[in-house]
KEDREN-836206 format. One record per residue (C-alpha): chain; residue in three letters; x, y, z; residue number from 0. Coordinates in nm, 4 decimals, always signed. Example, Ala and Ser with C-alpha at 12.3 -4.5 7.8 and 13.67 -1.06 7.14 Angstrom:
2
NODE   mol   type         c1         c2         c3   seq
NODE     A    ALA    +1.2300    -0.4500    +0.7800     0
NODE     A    SER    +1.3670    -0.1060    +0.7140     1
! end
This chain:
274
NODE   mol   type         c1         c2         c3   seq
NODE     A    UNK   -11.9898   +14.7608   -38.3740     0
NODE     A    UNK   -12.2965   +14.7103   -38.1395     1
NODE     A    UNK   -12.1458   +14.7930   -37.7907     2
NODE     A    UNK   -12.3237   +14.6908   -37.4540     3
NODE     A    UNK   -12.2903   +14.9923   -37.3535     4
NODE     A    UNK   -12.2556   +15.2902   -37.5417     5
NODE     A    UNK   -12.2332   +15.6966   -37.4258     6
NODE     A    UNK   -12.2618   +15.9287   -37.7619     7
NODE     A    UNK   -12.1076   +16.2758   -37.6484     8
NODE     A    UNK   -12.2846   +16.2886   -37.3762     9
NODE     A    UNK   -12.3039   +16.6068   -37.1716    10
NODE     A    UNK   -12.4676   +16.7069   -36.8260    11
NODE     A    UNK   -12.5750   +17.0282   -36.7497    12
NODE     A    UNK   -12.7221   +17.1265   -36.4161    13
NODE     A    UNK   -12.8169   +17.4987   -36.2474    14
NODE     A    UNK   -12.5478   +17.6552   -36.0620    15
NODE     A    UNK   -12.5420   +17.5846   -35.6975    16
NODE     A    UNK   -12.4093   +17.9116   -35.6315    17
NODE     A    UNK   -12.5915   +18.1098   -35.8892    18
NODE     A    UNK   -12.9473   +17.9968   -35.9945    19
NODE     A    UNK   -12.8654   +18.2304   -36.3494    20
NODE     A    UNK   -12.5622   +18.0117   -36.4340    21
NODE     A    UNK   -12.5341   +17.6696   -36.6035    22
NODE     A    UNK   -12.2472   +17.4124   -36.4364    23
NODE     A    UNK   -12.1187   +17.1168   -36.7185    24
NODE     A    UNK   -12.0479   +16.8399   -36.5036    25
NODE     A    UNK   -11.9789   +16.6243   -36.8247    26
NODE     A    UNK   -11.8649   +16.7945   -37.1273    27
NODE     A    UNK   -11.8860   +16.5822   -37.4995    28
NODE     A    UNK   -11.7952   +16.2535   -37.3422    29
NODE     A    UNK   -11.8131   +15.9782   -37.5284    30
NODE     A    UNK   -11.7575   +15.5955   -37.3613    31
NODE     A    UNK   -11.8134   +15.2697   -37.4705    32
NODE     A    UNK   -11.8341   +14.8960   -37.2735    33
NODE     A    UNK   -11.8558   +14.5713   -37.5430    34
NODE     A    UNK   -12.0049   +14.2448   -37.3794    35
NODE     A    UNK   -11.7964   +14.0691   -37.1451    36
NODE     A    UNK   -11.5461   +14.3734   -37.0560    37
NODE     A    UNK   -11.4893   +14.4886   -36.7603    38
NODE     A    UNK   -11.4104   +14.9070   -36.7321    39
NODE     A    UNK   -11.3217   +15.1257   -36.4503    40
NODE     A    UNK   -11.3176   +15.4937   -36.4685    41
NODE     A    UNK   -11.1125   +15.7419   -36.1733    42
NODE     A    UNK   -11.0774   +16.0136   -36.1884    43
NODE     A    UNK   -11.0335   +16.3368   -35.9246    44
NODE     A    UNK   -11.3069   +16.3529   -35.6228    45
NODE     A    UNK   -11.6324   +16.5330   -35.7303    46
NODE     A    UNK   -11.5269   +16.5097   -36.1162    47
NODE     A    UNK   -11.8354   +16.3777   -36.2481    48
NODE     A    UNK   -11.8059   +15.9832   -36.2485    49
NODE     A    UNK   -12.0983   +15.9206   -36.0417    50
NODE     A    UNK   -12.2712   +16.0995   -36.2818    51
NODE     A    UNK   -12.2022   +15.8859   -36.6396    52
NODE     A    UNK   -12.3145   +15.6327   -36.4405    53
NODE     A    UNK   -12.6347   +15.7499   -36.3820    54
NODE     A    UNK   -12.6634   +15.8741   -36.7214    55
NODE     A    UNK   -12.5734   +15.5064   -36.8019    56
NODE     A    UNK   -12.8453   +15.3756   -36.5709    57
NODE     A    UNK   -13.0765   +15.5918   -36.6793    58
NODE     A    UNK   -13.1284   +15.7565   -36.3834    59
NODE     A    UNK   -13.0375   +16.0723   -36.5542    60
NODE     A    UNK   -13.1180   +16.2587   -36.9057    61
NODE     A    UNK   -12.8331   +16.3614   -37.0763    62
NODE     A    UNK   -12.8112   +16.6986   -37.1833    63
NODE     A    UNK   -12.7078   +16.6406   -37.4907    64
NODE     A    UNK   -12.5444   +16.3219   -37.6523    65
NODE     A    UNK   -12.7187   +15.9658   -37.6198    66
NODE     A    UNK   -12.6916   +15.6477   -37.4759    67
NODE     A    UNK   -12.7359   +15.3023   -37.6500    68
NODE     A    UNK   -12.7791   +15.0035   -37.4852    69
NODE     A    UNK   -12.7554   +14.6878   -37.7469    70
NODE     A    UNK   -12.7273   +14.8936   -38.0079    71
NODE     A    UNK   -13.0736   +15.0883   -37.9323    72
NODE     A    UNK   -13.1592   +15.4171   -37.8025    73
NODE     A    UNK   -13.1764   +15.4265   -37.4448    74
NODE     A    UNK   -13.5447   +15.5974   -37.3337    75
NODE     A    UNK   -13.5765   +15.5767   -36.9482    76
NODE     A    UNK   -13.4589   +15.3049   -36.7004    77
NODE     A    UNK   -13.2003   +15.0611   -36.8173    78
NODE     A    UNK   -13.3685   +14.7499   -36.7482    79
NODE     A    UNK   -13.0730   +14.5842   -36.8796    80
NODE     A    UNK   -12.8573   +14.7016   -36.6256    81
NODE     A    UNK   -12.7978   +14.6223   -36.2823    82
NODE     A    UNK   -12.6865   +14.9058   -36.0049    83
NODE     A    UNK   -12.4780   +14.8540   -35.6944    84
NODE     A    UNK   -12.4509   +15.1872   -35.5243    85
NODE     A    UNK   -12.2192   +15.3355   -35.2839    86
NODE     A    UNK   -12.3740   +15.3461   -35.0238    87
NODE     A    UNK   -12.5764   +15.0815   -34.8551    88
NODE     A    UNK   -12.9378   +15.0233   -34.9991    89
NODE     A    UNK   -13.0391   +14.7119   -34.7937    90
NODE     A    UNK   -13.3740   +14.7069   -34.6294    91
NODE     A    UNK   -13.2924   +14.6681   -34.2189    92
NODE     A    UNK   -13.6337   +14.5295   -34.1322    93
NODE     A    UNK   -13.5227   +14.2287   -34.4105    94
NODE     A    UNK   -13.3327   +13.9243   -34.3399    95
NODE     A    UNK   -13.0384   +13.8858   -34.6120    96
NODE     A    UNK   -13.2617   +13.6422   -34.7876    97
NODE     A    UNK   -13.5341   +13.8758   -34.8096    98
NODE     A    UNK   -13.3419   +14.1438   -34.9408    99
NODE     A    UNK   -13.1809   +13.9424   -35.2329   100
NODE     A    UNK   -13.5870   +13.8476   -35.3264   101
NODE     A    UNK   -13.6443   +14.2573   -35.3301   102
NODE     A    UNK   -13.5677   +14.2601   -35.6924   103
NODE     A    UNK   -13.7233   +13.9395   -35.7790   104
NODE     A    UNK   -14.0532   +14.0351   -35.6346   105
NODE     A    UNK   -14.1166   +14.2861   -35.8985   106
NODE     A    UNK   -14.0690   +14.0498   -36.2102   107
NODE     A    UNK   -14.3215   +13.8548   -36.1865   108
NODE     A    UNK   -14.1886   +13.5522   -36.0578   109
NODE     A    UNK   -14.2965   +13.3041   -35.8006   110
NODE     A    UNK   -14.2472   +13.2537   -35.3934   111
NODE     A    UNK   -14.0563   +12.9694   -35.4594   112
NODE     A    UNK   -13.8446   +13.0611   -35.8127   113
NODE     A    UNK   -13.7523   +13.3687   -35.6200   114
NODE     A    UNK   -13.6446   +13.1977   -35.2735   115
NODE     A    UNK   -13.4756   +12.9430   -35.4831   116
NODE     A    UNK   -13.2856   +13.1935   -35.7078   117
NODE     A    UNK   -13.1755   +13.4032   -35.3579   118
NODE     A    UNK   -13.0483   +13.0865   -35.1780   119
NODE     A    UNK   -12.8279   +12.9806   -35.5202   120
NODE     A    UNK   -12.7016   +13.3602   -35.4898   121
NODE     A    UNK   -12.6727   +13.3594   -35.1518   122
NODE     A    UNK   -12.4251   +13.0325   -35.1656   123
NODE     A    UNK   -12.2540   +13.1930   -35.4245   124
NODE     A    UNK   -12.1428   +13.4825   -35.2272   125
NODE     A    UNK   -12.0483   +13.2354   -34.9522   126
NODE     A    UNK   -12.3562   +13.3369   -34.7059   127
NODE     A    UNK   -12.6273   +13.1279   -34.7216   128
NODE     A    UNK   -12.5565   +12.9861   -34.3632   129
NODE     A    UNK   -12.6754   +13.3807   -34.2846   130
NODE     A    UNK   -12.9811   +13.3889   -34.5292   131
NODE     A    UNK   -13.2355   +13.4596   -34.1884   132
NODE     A    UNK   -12.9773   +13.6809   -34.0689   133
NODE     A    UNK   -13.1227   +14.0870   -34.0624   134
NODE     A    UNK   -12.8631   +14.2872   -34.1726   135
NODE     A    UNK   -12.7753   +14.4659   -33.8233   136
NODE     A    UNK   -12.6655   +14.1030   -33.7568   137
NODE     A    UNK   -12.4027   +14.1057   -34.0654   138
NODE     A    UNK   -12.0449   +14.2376   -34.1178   139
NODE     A    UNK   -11.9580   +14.5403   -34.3463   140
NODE     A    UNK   -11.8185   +14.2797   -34.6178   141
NODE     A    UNK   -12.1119   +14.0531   -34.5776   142
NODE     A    UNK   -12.3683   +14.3425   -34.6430   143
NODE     A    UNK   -12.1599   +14.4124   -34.9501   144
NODE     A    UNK   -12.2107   +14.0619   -35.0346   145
NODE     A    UNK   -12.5883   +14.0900   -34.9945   146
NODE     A    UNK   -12.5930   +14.3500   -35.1701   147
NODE     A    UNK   -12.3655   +14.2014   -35.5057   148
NODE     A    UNK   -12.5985   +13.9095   -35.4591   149
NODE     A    UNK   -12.9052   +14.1017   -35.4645   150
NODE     A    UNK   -12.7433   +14.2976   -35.8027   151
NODE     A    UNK   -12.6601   +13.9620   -35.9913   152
NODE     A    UNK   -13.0066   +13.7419   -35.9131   153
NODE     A    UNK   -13.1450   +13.9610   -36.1106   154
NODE     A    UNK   -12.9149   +13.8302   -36.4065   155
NODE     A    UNK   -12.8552   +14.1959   -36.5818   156
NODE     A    UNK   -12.6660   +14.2256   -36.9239   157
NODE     A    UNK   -12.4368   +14.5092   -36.7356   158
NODE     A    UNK   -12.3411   +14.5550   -36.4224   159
NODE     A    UNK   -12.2917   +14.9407   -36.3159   160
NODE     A    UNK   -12.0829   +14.9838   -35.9763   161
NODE     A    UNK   -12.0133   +15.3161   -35.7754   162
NODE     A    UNK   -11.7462   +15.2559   -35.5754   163
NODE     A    UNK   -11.9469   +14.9757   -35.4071   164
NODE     A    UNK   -11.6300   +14.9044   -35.1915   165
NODE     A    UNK   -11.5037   +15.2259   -35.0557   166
NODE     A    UNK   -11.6303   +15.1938   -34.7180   167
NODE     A    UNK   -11.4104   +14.8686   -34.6546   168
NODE     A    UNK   -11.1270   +14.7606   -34.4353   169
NODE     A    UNK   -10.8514   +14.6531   -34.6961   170
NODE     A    UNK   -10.8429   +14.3046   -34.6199   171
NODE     A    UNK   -11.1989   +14.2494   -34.6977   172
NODE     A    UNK   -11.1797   +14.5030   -34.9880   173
NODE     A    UNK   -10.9329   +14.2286   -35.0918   174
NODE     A    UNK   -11.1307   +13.9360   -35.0388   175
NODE     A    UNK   -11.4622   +14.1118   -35.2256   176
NODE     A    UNK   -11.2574   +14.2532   -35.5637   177
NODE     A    UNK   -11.1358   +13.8832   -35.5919   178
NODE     A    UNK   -11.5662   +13.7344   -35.5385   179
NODE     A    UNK   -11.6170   +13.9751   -35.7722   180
NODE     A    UNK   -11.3453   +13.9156   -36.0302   181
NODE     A    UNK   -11.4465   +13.5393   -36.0175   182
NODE     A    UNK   -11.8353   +13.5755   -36.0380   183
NODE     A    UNK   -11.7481   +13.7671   -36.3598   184
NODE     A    UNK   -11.4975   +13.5467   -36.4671   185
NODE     A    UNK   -11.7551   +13.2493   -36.5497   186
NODE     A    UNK   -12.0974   +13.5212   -36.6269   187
NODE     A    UNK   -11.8605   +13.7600   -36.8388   188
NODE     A    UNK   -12.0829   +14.0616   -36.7771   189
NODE     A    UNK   -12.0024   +14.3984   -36.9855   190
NODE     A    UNK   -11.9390   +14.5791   -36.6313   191
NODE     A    UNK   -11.8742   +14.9973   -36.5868   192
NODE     A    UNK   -11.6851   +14.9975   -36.2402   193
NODE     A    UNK   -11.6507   +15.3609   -36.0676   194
NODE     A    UNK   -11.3651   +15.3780   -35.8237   195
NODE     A    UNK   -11.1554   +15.6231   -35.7051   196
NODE     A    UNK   -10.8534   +15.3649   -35.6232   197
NODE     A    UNK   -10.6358   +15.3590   -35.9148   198
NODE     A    UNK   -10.5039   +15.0041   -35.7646   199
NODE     A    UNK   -10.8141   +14.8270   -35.7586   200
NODE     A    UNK   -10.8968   +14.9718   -36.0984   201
NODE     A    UNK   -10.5866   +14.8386   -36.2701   202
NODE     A    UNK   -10.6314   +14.5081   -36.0912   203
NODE     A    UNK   -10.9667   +14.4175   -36.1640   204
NODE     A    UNK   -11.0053   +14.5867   -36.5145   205
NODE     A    UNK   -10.9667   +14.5394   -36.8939   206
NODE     A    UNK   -10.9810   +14.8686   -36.9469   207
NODE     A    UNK   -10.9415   +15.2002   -36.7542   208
NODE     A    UNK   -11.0508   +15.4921   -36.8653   209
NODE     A    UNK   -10.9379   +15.8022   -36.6815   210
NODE     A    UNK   -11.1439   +16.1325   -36.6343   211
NODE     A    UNK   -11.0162   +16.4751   -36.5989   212
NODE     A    UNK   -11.1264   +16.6950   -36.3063   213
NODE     A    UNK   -11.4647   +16.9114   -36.3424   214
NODE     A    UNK   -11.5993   +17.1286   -36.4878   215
NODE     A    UNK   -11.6813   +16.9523   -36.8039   216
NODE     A    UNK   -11.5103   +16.6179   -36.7026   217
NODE     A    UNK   -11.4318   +16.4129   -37.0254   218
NODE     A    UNK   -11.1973   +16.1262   -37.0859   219
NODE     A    UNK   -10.8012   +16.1829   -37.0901   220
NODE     A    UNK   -10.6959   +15.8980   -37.1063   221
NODE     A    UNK   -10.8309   +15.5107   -37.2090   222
NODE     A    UNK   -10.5453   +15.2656   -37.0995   223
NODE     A    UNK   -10.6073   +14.8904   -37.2495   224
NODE     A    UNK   -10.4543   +14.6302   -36.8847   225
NODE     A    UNK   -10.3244   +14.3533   -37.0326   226
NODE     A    UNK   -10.2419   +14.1389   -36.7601   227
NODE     A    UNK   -10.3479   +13.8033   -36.7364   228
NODE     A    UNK   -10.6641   +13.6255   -36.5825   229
NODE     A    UNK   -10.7193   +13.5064   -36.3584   230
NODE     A    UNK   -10.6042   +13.7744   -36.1201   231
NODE     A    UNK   -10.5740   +13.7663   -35.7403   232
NODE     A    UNK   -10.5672   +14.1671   -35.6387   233
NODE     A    UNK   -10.2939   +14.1097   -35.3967   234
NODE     A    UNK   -10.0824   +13.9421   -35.5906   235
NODE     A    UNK   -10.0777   +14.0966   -35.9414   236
NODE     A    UNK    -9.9650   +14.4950   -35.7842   237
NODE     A    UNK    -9.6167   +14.2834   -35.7492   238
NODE     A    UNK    -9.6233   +14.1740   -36.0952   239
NODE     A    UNK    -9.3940   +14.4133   -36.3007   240
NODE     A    UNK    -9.6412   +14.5283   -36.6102   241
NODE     A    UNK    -9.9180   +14.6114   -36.3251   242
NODE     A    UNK    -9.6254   +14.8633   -36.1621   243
NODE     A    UNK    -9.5323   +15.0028   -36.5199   244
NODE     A    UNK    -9.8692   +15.0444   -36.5886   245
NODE     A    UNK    -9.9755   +15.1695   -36.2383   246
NODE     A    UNK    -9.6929   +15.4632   -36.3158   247
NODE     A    UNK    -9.8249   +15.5293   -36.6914   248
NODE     A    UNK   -10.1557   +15.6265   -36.5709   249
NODE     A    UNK   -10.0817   +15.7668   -36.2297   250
NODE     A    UNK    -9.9032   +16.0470   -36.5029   251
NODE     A    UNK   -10.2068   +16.1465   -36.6769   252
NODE     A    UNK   -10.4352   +16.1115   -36.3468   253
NODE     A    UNK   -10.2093   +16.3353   -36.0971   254
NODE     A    UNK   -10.2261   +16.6633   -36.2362   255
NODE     A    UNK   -10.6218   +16.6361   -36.2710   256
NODE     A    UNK   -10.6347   +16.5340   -35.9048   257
NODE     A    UNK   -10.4076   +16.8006   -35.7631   258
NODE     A    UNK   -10.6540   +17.0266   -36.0283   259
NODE     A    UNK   -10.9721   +16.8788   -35.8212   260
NODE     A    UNK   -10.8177   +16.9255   -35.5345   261
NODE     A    UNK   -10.7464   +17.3003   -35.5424   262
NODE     A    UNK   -11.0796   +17.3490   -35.7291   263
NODE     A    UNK   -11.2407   +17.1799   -35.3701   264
NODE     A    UNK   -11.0507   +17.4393   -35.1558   265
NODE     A    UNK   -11.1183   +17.7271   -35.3477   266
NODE     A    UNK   -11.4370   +17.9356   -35.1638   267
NODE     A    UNK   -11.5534   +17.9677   -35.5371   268
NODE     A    UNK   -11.5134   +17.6198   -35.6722   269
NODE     A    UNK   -11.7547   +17.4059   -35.7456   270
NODE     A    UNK   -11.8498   +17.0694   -35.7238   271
NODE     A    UNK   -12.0534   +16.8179   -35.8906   272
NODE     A    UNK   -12.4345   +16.7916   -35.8379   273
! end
C-alpha cells in the first residue's frame, strides 16, 4: 500500500547537550504511516520527540536511520508535497494578511493577479477577507491563526503537517478554529499529521491517534483507530459516550509516559529533546 505519508524506522540521533562525547535518541525505530485523506494526531509527554517526526516528515530533518516516503518514493530533501503550520507564529509584521497568504505563492511562479486572486478565495474561506489590508498587529490571536492556515492551504499541499498550531489559544477560539479546520478538510480530504499535546482535541478532530512514549528513544505505544462520526463539532462530540470511553482507553496508555516525562524534566540530569 502506497501511503501519503510514510516513516520507515526512523530514528534521530543528536549530540548530547550535556556531554559533547555522548549520543541522545530522540526517536528510536519509529515507524508511522498517514494514507490520503486521513487525518492523525500524535501526543505524547512534553519534550518527547513529536516535534521532531514532524520535521523528519517535512524534511526539515535527516533521519538517522530509517526513511521517509512520500507517494510511495524516497523522500530526498524538502517535502514539497507538504505544507507546514508551525507553532509558533511565522507571519511577516511589515505584511498585510493578504500579503502574507501571497508569501508562498510568490515563489511558484505564478502571477500578480493568480496569486492575489488565490489569497482573497483563501482569505474568504477562513472568514477574513473583510481584513485582507489589515497588518497583522491589527488582527486577533485566532485571526493570525487563520492567516496563517490560509497561507498553509493556498498553496494546495498533498499533506498538511501541524505542530500544535493552536496551543497558544483561548479555548473558545481554540473551539471555533479545530471546527474551520475540521470542515476545510472535510471537503479537500488532505492526508494531515496533527501534533498536539491535548488529548481532547486529538480524539475530536482525528481518525487516528497515535500515542508516543516519553524520551529517550520516543516510539509509538499505542495507535488507537476514533471511530466517531463526521461531521464533528469539538464541543459537542466530548459528551458523546464512545468519545468518553475512548478518551479513558488512551488516557491509560498516555499517563504513565507523561508522569515518566515529567520526572525525567525535573531531574538535574534529564534530558530533553533537541
Amino acid at each position: 500500500m502506497n501511503y501519503a505519508l510514510e516513516l520507515d524506522r526512523i530514528s534521530c540521533e543528536f549530540l548530547s547537550n550535556s556531554n559533547q562525547y555522548e549520543i541522545y535518541t530522540a526517536v528510536g525505530d519509529t515507524t508511522l504511516n498517514v494514507s490520503q485523506g486521513e487525518f492523525v494526531s500524535v501526543v505524547g509527554p512534553t519534550g518527547c520527540g513529536k516535534s521532531t517526526l514532524l520535521n523528519v516528515a517535512a524534511g526539515l530533518l535527516k533521519p538517522s536511520k530509517g526513511q521517509v516516503r512520500v507517494f510511495g518514493q524516497p523522500l530526498n530533501g524538502l517535502n514539497t508535497r507538504a505544507g507546514y503550520m508551525f507553532q509558533a507564529e511565522s507571519l511577516l509584521p511589515w505584511r498585510t494578511a493578504l500579503q502574507n497568504v501571497m508569501l508562498g505563492l510568490e515563489y511558484h511562479d505564478i502571477s500578480q493577479k493568480s496569486a492575489h486572486e488565490l489569497a482573497m478565495d483563501w482569505l474568504t474561506r477562513v472568514g477574513l477577507n473583510r481584513f485582507a489590508n489589515h497588518y497583522i498587529h491589527q488582527l486577533s490571536g485566532g485571526m493570525r491563526k487563520r492567516v496563517s492556515l490560509a497561507q498553509t492551504l493556498v498553496l494546495d499541499p498533498d499533506i498538511i503537517l501541524m505542530d500544535e498550531p493552536l496551543s497558544a489559544l483561548d479555548i473558545q477560539t481554540r473551539q471555533l478554529m479545530e471546527n474551520e479546520i475540521l470542515d476545510i478538510w472535510s471537503k479537500q480530504k488532505k492526508a494531515v499529521l496533527f501534533i498536539t499535546h491535548d488529548l481532547d482535541e486529538a480524539i475530536a478532530m482525528s481518525d487516528r491517534v497515535v500515542v508516543l512514549s516519553a524520551g529517550p528513544a520516543t516510539h509509538p505505544i499505542g495507535d488507537f483507530v476514533i471511530d466517531l462520526q463526521r461531521p464533528r463539532n469539538v464541543a459537542e462530540i466530548r459528551h458523546d459516550p464512545s468519545y468518553i470511553h475512548l478518551h479513558e482507553q488512551i488516557w491509560t496508555v498516555l499517563r504513565d509516559e507523561v508522569l515518566k516525562g515529567y520526572r525525567q524534566q525535573l531531574s538535574p540530569t534529564g534530558e530533553t529533546v533537541p
